[in-house]
N, C-alpha and C positions, 0 to 999 in steps of 0.2 A: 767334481771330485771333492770328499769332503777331507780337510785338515786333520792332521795328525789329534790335535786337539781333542776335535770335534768324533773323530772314531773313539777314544781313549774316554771320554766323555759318555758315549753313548754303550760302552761294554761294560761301565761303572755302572751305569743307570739301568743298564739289564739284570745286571747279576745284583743289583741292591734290589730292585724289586721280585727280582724269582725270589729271593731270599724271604722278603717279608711274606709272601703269600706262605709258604714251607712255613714258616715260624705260625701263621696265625694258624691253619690247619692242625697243624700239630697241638696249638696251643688250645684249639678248641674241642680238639679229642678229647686230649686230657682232660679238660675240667667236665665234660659229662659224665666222664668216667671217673672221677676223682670225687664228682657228686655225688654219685651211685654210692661207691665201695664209704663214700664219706657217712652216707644215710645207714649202712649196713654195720660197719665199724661204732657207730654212736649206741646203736640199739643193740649189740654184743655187748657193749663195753656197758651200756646201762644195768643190762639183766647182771651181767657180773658182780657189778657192788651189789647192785641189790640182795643177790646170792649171798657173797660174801659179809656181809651184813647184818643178815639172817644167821648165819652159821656161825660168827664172831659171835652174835648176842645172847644163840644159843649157850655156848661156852665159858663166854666171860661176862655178861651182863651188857646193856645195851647200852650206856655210857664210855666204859670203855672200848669196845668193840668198835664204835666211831669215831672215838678219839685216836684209836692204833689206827684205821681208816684215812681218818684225817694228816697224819704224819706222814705216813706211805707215800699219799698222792701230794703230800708238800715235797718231801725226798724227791720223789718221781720228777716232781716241777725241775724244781731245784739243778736237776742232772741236765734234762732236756733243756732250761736254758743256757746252761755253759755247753753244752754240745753244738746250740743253735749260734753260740756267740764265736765257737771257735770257726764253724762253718763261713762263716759274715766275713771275720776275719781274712781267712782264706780267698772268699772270693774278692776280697774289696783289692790282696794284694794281686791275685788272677788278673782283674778289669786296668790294675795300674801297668802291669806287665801289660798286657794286648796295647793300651793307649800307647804303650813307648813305639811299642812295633809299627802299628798303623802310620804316627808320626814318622819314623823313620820311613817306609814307604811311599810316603806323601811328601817328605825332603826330595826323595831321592828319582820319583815323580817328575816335581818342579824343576829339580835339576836338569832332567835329562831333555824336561819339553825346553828350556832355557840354550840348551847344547843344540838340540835340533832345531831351531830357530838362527843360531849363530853357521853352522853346516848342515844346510839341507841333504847332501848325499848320507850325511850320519844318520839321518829318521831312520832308517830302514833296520839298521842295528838296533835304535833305542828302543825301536816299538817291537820289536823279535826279544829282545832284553826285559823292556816291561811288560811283554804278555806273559813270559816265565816267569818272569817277578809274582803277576797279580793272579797267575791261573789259581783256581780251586784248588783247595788242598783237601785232601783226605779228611772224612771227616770221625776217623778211625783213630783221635789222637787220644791217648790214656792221662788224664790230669791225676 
């Protein structure tokens, strides 16, 4: 018969690895398909300036027509990095949040294998206690 330990060890090591296989899957969809639409979006987005380029110089002459060009796509930048840095931002305080939690978990873990060690008739609560604790959660949560 195996130790409280030892089961509570081996339901960790299952659900961490279903986990990674799910994540790499996932992760390896996406970037075929993140290639594709990435190769389609490049060659849109090329013919566009070119277009727009053409029809500026028409208009206004072909110095400035790529200089208003060139200012756009600095604005453009410009935006998209502060949008990407609040993003950053956001998750870095996300990851510090989850790290408190997991810790707290893993206190609270060691505790109770610490508790069941000292009363063995109490495993039987801890480990009914830490399987609610650690079950899956919904993965339907709204950040």
């Amino acid at each position: 018969m195996l130790s409280l330990g030892a089961i509570l060890l081996q339901n960790l090591v299952t659900r961490v690895t279903d986990r990674v296989d799910e994540t790499m899957d996932v992760a390896k969809r996406n970037a075929i398909a993140g290639a594709a639409i990435g190769l389609l979006l490049v060659t849109a987005y090329g013919l566009g300036v070119v277009a727009t380029a053409v029809l500026l110089a028409q208009r206004y002459g072909t110095v400035p027509a790529l200089f208003g060009l060139a200012g756009g796509f600095l604005l453009l930048a410009l935006i998209v990095l502060a949008v990407v840095a609040m993003r950053n931002k956001r998750e870095r305080e996300l990851r510090r949040i989850r790290r408190q939690q997991l810790a707290a978990r893993r206190d609270l873990m060691a505790a109770a294998t610490t508790v069941a060690m000292k009363k063995p008739f109490a495993a039987t609560a801890v480990a009914l206690a830490l399987g609610f604790l650690l079950a899956p959660k919904s993965r339907r949560d709204d950040d």
